[in-house]
Phi, psi and omega in degrees: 000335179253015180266022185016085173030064159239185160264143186239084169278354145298340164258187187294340186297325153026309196242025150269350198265149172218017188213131151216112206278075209131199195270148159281281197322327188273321187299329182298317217111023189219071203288120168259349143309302177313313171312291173326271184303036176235304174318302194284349157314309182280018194030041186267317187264000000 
């Protein structure tokens, strides 16, 4: 109820996904690639 037409692939539903096309963190909802160079941009990392 609270995923606004996203997947909670993180959950049990999980083990319905048999694909994921990209970074998993970003499909969760977190690109920690992206993060990642936005840090070393800023010389933080």
């Amino acid at each position: 109820m609270i995923k606004h037409g996203a997947y909670a692939v993180q959950s049990k539903f999980g083990v319905h996904i048999e694909k994921i096309d990209g970074n998993y963190f970003t499909v969760v909802g977190l690109p920690i690639h992206k993060l990642y160079d936005m840090l070393k941009k800023l010389d933080c990392y």
